[in-house]
N, C-alpha and C positions, 0 to 999 in steps of 0.2 A: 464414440469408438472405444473408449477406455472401458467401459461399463459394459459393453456388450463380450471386451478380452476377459472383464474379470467376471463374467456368469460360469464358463467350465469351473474357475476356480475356486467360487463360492459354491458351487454341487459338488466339487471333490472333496470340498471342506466338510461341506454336509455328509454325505455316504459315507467318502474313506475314514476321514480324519474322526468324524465324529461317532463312528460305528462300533470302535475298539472296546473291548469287553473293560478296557482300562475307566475310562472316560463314562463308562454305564455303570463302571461301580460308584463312578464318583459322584456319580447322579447330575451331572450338568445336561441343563438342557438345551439342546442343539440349534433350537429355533433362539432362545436367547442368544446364544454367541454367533451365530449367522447373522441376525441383525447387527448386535456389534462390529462386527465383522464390514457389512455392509456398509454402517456409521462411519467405523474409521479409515475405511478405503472412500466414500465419498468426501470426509472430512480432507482428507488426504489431496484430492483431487482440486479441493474448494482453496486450500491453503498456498497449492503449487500457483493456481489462475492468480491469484490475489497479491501473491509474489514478482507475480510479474508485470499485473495492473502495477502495481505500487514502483517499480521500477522504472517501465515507461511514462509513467504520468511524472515520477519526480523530475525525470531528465528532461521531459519536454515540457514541464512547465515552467522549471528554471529559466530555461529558454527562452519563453516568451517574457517572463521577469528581466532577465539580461537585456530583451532586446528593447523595450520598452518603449514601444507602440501606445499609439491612442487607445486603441482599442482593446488593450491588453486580458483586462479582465472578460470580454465578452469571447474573444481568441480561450480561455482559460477556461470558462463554461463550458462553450463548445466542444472543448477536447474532451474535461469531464463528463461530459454528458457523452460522447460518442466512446470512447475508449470504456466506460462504465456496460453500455450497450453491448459492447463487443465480449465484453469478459461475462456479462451475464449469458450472451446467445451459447459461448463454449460451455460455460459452466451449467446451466439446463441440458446441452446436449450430452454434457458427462455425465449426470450424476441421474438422467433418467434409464440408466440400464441398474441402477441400481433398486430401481422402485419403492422410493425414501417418501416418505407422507409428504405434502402439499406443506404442512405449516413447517416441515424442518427443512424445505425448502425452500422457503420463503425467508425464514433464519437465515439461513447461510447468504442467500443473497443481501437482504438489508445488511448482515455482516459484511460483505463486501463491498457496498453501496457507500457505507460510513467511513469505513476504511478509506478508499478512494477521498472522500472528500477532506477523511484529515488530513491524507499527504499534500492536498492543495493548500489547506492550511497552514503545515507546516513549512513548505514552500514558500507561502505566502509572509511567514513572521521571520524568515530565514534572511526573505528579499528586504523585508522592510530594518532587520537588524543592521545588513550590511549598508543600505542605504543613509541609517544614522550614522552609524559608523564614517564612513566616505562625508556626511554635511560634517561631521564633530572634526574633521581632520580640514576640512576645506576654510572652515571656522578661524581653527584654531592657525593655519598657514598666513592666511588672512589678520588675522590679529598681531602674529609676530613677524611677517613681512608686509604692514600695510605700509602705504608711501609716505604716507603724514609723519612728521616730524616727531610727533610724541610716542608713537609704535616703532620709530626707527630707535632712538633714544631707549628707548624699553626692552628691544633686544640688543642694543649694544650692551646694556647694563646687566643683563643675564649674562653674556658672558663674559664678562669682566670678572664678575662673582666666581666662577670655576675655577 
């Protein structure tokens, strides 16, 4: 839909914009900066999708980190692999009214393919940081309120000391 709004725009840019007796002095060539042009409004278009891949995939995959199922990681493919799908079908449907080569469209997507899997990664060392965190503290509770006599004796003597 977006790519078909911005074709008047990229032929206004063409005729009007680039027609001006200003702009022919300067000798730029219209075909170079219409591609450009086309580049950075599909760039554009590629960075908003990926934006918001990356948002929903962090929130729901936290989610299944918090909720911590069996099946956690197979749940977490899943999503990856479906919400990855989804953002590439919008993003092919955008960026073909732009009529951008095959290989810089295939860029932008493995760009966002990668993307996507690092947020599950990051995710994924986010869960596992807090997770140590939560054993180092359950440890450590454990150790100065254990019931044996010699860990009671241990935290009396701690605070004696203050």
């Amino acid at each position: 839909m977006l790519g078909t709004l911005s074709d008047p725009l990229i032929l206004f840019f063409g005729f009007g914009a680039l027609s001006d007796a200003a702009i022919r002095q300067s000798k730029w060539n219209a075909l170079k900066v219409r591609e450009k042009l086309k580049c950075d409004m599909s760039s554009e278009m590629v960075a908003i999708h990926e934006k918001q891949l990356t948002d929903v995939l962090a929130d729901e995959v936290q989610s299944l980190f918090e909720a911590g199922e069996t099946d956690t990681w197979l749940s977490v493919r899943n999503l990856l692999e479906s919400k990855t799908k989804i953002a590439i079908s919008e993003i092919s449907n955008v960026v073909v009214g732009f009529k951008l080569h095959k290989s810089e469209i295939d860029t932008k997507l493995e760009h966002l393919r990668e993307n996507a899997r690092n947020v599950v990664k990051r995710k994924a060392r986010e869960a596992a940081a807090a997770e140590r965190v939560l054993t180092r503290m359950k440890d450590r509770f454990t150790q100065v309120f254990n019931p044996n006599e010699n860990s009671n004796a241990k935290a009396l003597d701690k605070g004696k000391k203050h």
